[in-house]
PDB file of N, CA, C and O in Angstrom, chain B, residues numbered from 101:
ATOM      1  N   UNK B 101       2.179  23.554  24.952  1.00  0.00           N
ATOM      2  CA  UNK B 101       2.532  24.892  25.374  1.00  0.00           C
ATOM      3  C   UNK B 101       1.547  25.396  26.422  1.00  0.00           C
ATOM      4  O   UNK B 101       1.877  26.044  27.416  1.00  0.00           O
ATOM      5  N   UNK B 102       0.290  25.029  26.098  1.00  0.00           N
ATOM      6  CA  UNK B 102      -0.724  25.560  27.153  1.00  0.00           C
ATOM      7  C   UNK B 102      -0.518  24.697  28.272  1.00  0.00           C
ATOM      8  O   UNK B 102      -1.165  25.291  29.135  1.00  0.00           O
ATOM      9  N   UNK B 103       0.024  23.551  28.895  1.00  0.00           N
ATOM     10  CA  UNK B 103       0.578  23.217  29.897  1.00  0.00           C
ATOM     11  C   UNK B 103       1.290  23.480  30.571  1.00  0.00           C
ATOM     12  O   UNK B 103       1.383  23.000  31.701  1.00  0.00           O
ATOM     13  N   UNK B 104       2.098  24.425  30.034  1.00  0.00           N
ATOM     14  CA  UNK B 104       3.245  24.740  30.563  1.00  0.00           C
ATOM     15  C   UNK B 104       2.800  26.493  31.293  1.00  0.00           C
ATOM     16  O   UNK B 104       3.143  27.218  32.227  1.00  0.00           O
ATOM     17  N   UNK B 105       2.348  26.490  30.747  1.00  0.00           N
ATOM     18  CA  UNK B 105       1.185  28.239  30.928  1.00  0.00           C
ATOM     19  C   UNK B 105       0.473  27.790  32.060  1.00  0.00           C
ATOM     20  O   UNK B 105       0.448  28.573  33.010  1.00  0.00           O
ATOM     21  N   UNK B 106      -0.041  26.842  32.166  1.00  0.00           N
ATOM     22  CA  UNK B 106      -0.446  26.293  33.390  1.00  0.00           C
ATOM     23  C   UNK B 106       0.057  25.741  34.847  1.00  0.00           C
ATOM     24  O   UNK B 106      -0.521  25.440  35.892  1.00  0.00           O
ATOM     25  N   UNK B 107       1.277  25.754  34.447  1.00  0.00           N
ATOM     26  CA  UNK B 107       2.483  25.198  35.534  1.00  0.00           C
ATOM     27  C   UNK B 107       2.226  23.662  35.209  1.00  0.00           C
ATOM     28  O   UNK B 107       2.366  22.995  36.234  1.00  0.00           O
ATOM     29  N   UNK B 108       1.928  22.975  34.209  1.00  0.00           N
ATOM     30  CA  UNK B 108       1.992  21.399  34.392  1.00  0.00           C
ATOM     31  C   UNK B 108       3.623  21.042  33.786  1.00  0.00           C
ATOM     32  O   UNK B 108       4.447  21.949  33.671  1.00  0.00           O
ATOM     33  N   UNK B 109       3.857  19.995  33.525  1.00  0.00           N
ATOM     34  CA  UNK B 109       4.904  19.550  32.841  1.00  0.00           C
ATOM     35  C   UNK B 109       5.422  18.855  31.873  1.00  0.00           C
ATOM     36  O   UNK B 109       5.464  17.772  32.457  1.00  0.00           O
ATOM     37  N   UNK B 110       5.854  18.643  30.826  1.00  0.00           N
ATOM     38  CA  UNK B 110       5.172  17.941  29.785  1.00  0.00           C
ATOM     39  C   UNK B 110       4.421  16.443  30.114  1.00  0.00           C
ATOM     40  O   UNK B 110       3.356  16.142  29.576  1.00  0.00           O
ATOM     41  N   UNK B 111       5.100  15.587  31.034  1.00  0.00           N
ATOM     42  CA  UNK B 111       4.963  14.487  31.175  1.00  0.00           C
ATOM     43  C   UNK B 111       3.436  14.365  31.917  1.00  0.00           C
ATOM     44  O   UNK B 111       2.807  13.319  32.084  1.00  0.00           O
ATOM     45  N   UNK B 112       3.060  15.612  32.279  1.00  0.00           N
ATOM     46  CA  UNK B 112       1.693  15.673  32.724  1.00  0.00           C
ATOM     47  C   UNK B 112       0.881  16.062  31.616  1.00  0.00           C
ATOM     48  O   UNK B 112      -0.059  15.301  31.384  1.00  0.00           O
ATOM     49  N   UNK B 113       0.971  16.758  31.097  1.00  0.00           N
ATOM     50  CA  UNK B 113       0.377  17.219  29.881  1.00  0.00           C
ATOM     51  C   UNK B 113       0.537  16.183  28.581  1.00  0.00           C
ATOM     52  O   UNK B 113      -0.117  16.443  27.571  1.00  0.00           O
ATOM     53  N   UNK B 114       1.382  15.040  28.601  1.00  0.00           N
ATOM     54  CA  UNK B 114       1.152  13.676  27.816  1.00  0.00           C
ATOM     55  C   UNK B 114       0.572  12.899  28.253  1.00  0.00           C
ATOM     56  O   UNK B 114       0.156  11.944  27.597  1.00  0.00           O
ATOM     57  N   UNK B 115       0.342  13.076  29.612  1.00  0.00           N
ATOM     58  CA  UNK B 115      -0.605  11.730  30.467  1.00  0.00           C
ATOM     59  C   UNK B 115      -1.846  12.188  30.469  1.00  0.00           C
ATOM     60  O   UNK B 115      -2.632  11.263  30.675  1.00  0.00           O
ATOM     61  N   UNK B 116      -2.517  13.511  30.288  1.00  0.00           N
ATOM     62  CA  UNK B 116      -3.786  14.158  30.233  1.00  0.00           C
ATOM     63  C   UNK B 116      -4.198  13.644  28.718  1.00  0.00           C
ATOM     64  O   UNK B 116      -5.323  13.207  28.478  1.00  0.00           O
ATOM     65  N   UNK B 117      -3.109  13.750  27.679  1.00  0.00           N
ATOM     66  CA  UNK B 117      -3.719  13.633  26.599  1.00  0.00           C
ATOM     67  C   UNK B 117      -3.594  12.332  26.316  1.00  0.00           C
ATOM     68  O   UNK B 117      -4.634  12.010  25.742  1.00  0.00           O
ATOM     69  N   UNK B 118      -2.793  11.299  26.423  1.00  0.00           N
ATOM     70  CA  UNK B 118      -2.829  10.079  25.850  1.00  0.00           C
ATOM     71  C   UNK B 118      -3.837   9.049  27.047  1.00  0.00           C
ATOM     72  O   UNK B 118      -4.464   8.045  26.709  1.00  0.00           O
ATOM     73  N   UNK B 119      -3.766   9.697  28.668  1.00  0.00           N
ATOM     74  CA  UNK B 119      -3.898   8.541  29.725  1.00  0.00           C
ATOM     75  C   UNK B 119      -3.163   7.610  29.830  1.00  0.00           C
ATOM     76  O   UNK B 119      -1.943   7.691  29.971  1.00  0.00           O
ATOM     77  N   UNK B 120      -3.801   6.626  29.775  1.00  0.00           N
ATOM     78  CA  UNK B 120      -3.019   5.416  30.231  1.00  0.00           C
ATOM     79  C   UNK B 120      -2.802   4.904  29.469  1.00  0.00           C
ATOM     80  O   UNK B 120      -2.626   3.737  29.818  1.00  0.00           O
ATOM     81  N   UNK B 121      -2.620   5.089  28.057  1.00  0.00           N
ATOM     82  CA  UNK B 121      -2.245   4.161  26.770  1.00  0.00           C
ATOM     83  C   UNK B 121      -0.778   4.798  26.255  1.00  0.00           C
ATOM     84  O   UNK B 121      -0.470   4.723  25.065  1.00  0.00           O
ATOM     85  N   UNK B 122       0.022   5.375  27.156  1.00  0.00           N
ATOM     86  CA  UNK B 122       1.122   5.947  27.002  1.00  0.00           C
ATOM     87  C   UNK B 122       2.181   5.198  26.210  1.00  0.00           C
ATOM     88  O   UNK B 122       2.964   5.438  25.291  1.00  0.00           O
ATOM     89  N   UNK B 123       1.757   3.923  27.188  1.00  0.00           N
ATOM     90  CA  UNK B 123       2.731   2.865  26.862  1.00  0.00           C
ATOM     91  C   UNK B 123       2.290   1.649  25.766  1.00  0.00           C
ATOM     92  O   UNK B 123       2.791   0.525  25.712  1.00  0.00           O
ATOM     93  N   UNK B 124       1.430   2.083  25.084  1.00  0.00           N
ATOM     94  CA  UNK B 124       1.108   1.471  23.961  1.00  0.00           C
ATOM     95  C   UNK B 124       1.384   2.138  23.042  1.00  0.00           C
ATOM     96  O   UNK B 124       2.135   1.664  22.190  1.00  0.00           O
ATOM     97  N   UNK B 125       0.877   3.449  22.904  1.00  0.00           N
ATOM     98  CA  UNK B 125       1.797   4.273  21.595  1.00  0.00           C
ATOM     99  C   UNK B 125       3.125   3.547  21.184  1.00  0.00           C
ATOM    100  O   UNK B 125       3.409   2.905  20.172  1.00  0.00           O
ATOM    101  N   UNK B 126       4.019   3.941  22.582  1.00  0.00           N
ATOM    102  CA  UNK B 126       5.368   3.244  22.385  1.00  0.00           C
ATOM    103  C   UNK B 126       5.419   1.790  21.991  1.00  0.00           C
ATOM    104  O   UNK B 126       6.196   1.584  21.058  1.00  0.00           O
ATOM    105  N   UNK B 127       4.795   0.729  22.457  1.00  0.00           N
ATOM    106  CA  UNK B 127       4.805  -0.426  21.575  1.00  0.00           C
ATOM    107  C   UNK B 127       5.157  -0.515  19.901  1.00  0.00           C
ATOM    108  O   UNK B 127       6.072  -0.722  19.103  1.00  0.00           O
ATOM    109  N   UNK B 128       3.561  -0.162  20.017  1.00  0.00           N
ATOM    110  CA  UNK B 128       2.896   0.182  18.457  1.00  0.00           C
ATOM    111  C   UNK B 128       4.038   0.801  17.526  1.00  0.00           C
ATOM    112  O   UNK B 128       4.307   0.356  16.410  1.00  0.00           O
ATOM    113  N   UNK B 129       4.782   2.071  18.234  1.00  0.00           N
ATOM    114  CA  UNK B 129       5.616   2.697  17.510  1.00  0.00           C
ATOM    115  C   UNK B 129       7.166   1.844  17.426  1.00  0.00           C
ATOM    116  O   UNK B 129       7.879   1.841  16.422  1.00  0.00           O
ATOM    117  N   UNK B 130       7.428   1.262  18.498  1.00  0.00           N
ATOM    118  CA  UNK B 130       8.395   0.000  18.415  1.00  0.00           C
ATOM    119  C   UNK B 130       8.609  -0.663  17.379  1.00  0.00           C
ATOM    120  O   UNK B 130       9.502  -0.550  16.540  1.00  0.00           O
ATOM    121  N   UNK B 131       7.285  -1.759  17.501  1.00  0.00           N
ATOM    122  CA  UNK B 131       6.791  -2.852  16.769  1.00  0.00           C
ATOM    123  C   UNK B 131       6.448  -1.964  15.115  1.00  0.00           C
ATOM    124  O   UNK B 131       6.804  -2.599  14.123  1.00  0.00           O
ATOM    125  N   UNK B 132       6.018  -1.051  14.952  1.00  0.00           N
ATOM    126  CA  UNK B 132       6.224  -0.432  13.616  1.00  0.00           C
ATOM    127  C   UNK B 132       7.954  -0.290  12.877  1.00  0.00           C
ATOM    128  O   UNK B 132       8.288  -0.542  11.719  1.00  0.00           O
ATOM    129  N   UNK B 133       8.726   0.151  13.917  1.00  0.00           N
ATOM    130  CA  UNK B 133      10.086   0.121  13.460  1.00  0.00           C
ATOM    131  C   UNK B 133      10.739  -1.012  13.363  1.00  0.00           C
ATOM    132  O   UNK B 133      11.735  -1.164  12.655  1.00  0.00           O
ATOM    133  N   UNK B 134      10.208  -1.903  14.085  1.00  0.00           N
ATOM    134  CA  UNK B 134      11.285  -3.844  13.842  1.00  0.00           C
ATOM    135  C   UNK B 134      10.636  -3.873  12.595  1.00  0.00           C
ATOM    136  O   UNK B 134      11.388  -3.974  11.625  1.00  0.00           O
ATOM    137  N   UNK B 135       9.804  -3.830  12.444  1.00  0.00           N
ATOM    138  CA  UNK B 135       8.772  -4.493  11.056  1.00  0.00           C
ATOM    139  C   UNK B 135       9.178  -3.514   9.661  1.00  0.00           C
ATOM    140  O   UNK B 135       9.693  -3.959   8.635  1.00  0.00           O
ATOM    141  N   UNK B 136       8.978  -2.745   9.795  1.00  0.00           N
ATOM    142  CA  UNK B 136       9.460  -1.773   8.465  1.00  0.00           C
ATOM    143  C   UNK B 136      11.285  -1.202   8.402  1.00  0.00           C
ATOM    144  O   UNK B 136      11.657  -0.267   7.693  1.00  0.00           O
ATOM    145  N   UNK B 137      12.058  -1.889   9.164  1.00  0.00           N
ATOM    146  CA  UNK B 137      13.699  -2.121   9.194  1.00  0.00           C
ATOM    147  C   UNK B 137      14.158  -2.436   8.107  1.00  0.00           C
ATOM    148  O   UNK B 137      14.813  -2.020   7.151  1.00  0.00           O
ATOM    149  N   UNK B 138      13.312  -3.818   8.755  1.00  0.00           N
ATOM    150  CA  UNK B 138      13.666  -5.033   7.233  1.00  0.00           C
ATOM    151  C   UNK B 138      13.557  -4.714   6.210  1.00  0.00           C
ATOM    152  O   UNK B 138      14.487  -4.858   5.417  1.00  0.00           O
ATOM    153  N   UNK B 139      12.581  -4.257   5.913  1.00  0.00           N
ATOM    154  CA  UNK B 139      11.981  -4.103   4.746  1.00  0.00           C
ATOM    155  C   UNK B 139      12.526  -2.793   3.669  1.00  0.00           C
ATOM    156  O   UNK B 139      12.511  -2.822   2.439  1.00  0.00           O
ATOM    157  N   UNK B 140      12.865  -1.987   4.306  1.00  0.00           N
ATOM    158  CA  UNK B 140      13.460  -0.747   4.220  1.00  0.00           C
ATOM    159  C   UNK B 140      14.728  -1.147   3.634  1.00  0.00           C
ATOM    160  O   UNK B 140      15.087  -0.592   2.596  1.00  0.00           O
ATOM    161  N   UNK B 141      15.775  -2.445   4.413  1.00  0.00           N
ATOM    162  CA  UNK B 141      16.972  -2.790   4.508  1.00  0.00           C
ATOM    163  C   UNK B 141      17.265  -3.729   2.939  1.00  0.00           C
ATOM    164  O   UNK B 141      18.326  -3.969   2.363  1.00  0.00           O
ATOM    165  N   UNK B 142      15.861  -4.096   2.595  1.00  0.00           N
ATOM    166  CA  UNK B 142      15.933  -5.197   1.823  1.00  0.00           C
ATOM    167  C   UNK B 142      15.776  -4.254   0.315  1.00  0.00           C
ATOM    168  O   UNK B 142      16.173  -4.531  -0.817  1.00  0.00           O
ATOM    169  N   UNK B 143      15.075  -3.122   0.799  1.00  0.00           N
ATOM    170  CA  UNK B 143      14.676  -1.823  -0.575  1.00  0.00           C
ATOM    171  C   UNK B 143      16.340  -1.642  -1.055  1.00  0.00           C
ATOM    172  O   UNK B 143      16.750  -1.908  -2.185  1.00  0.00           O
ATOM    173  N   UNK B 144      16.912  -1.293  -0.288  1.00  0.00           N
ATOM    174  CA  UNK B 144      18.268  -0.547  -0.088  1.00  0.00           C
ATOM    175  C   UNK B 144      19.318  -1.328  -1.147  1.00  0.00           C
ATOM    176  O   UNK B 144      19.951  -0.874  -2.100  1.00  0.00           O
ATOM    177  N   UNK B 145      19.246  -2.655  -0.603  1.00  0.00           N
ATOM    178  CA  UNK B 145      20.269  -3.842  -0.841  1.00  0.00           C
ATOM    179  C   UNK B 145      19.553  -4.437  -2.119  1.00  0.00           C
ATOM    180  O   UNK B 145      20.159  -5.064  -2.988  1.00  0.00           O
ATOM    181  N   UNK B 146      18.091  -4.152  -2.141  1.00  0.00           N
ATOM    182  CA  UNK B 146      17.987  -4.452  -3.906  1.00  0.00           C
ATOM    183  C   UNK B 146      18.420  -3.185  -5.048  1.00  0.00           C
ATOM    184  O   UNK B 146      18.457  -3.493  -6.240  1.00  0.00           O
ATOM    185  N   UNK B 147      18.718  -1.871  -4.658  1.00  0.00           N
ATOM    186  CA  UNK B 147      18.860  -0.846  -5.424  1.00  0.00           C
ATOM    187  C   UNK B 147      20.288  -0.504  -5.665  1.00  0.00           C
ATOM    188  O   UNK B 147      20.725   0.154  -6.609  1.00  0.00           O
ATOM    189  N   UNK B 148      21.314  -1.330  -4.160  1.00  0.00           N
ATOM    190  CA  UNK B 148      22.742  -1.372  -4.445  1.00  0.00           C
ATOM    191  C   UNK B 148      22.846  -2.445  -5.369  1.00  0.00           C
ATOM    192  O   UNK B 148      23.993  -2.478  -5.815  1.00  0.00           O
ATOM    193  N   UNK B 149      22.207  -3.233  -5.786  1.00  0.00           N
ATOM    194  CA  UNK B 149      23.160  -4.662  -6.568  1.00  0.00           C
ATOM    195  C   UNK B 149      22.378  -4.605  -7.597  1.00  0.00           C
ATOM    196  O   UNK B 149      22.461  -5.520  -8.417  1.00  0.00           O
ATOM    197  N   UNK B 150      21.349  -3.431  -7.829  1.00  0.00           N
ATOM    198  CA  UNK B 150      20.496  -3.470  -9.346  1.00  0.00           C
ATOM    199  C   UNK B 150      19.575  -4.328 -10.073  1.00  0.00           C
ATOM    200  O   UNK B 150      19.665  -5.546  -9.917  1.00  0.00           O
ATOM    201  N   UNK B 151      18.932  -3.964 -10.645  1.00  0.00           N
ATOM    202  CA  UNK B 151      17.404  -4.792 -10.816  1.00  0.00           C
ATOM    203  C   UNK B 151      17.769  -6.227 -11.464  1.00  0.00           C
ATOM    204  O   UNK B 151      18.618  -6.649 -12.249  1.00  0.00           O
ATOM    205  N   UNK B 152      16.713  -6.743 -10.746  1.00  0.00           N
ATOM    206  CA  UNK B 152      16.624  -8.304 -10.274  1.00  0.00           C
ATOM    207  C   UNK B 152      17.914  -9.390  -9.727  1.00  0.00           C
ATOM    208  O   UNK B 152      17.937 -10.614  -9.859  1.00  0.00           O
ATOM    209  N   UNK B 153      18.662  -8.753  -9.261  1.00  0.00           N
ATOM    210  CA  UNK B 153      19.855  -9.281  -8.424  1.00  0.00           C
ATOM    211  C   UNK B 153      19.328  -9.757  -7.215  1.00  0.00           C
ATOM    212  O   UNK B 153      19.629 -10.931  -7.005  1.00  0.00           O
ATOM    213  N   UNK B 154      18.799  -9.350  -6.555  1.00  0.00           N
ATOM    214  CA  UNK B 154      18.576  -9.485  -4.935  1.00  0.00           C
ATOM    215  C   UNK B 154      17.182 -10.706  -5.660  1.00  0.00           C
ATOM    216  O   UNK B 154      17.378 -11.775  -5.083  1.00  0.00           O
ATOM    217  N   UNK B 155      16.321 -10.817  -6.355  1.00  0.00           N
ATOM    218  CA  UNK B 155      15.219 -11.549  -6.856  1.00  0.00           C
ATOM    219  C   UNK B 155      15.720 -13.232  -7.027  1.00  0.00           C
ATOM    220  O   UNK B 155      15.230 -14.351  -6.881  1.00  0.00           O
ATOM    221  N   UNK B 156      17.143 -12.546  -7.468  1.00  0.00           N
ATOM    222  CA  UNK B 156      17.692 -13.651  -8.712  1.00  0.00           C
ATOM    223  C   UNK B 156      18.393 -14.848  -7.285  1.00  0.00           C
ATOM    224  O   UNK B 156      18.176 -16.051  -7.138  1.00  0.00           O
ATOM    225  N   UNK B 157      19.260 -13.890  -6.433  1.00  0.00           N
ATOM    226  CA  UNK B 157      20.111 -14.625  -6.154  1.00  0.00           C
ATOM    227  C   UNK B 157      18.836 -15.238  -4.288  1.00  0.00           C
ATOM    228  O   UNK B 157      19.448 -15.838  -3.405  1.00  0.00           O
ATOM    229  N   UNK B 158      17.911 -15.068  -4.157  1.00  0.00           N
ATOM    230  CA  UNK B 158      16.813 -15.428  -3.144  1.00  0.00           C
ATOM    231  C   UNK B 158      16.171 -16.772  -4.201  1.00  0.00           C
ATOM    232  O   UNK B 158      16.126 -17.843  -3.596  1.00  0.00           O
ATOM    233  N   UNK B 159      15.710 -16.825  -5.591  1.00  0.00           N
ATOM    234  CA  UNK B 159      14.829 -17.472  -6.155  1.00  0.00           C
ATOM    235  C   UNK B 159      15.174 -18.218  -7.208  1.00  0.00           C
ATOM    236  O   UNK B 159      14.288 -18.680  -7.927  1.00  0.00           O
ATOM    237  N   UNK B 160      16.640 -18.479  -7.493  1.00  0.00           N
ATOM    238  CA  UNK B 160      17.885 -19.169  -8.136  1.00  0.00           C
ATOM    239  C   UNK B 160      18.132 -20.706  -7.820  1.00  0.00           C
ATOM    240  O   UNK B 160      18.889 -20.932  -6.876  1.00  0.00           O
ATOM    241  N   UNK B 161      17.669 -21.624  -8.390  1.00  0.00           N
ATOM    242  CA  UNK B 161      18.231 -22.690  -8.533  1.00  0.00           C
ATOM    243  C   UNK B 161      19.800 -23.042  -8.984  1.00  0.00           C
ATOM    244  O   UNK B 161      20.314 -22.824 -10.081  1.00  0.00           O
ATOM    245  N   UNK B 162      20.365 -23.615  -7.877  1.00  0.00           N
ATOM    246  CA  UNK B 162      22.056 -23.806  -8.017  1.00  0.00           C
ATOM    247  C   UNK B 162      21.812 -25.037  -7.804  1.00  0.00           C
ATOM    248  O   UNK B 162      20.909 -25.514  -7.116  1.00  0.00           O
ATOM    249  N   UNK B 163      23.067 -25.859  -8.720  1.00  0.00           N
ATOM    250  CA  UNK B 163      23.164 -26.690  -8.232  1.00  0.00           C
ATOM    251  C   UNK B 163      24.236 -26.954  -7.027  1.00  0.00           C
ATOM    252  O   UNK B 163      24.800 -26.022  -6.455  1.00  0.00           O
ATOM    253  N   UNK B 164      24.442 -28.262  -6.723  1.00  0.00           N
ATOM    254  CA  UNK B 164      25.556 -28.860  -5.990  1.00  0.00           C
ATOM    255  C   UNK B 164      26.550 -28.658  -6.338  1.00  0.00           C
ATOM    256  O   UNK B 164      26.365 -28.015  -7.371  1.00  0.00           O
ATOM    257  N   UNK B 165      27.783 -28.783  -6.164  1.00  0.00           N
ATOM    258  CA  UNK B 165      29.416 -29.293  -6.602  1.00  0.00           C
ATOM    259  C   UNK B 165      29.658 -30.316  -5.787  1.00  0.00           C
ATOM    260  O   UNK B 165      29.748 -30.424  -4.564  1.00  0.00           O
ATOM    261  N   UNK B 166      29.748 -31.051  -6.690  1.00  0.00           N
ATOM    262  CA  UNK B 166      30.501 -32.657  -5.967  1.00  0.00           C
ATOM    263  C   UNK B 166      32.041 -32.447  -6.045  1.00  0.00           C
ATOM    264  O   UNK B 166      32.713 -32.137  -7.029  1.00  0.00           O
ATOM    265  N   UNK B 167      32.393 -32.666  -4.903  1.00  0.00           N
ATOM    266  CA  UNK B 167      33.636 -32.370  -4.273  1.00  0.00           C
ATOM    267  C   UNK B 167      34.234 -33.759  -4.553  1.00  0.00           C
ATOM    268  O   UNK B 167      33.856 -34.702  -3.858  1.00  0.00           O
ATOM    269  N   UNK B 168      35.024 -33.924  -5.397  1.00  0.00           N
ATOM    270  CA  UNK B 168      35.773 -35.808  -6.036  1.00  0.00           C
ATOM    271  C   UNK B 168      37.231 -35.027  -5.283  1.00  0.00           C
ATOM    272  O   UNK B 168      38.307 -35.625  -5.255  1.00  0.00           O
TER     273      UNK B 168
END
């Protein structure tokens, strides 16, 4: 707000405060969202199919079917 009181613009008043690491925030904040997706996705899909389903059917020994 005090940038703007100043006549700057935000995009000046984010480059005063971050500099030149503008474009690392955004990485960082990227690379935080691919990574915690999954994980989020995998919370979800173990709470739709109910406890130890998603455990069971990842860590489940099946066998074969022989196809005669």
């Amino acid at each position: 707000m005090v940038a703007l009181v100043h006549g700057q613009s935000i995009r000046e008043s984010i480059d005063q405060v971050l500099g030149s690491y503008l474009h690392l925030v955004i990485a960082q904040g990227l690379l935080l969202f691919l990574l915690l997706l999954p994980y989020v996705a995998f919370l979800q899909l173990s709470d739709a199919l109910g406890p130890g389903k998603l455990k069971q059917l990842f860590f489940t020994v099946r066998s074969r079917r022989e196809n005669s």
